[in-house]
N, C-alpha and C positions, 0 to 999 in steps of 0.2 A: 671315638670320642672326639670331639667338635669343641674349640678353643674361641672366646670368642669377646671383643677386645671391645668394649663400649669407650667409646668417643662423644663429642660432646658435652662435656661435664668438665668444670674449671676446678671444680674441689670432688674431695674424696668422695664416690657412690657408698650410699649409707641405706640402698634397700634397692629391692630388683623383684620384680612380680613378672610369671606370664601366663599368656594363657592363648589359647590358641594360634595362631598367627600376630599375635599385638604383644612389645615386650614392653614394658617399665620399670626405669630406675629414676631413681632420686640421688640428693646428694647433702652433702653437711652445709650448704648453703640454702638448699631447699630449692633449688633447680628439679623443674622433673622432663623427662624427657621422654617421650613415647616413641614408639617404631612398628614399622610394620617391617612381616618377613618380607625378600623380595625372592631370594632365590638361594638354593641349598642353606650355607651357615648365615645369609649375608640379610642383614635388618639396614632400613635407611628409615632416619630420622623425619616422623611426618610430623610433628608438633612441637613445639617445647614452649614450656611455663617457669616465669621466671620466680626465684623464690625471694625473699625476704630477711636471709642472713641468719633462718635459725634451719638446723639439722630437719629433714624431711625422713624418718625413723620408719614409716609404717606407710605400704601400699599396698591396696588390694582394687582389684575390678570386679565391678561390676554388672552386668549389662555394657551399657556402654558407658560406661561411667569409670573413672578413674579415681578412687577411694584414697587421701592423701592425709600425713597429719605428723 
């Protein structure tokens, strides 16, 4: 079992999707923040989208599409 400590985010994470090697959380600010795996547990931060000050509740992928709201 693999522990695994997301950084990046100034307020509480309020959703987490993954899917193959791409992980995504969000947060109660509405930050979202994407990662690619890089090697065994360890993801680095290849994007972030800044949010707007309300809760980012629901994410899903898409294609390559990042599904946010």
């Amino acid at each position: 079992m693999y522990m695994l400590c997301l950084t990046g985010h100034d307020h509480s994470i309020s959703s987490v999707v993954a899917r193959g090697d791409v992980l995504v959380s969000a947060d109660d600010n509405g930050d979202i923040a994407i990662r690619k795996h890089v090697d065994g547990a360890s993801f680095k931060i290849s994007h972030q989208i800044k949010g707007q000050g309300s809760p980012c509740n629901c994410l899903d992928l898409w294609k390559n599409l990042v599904v946010a709201g």
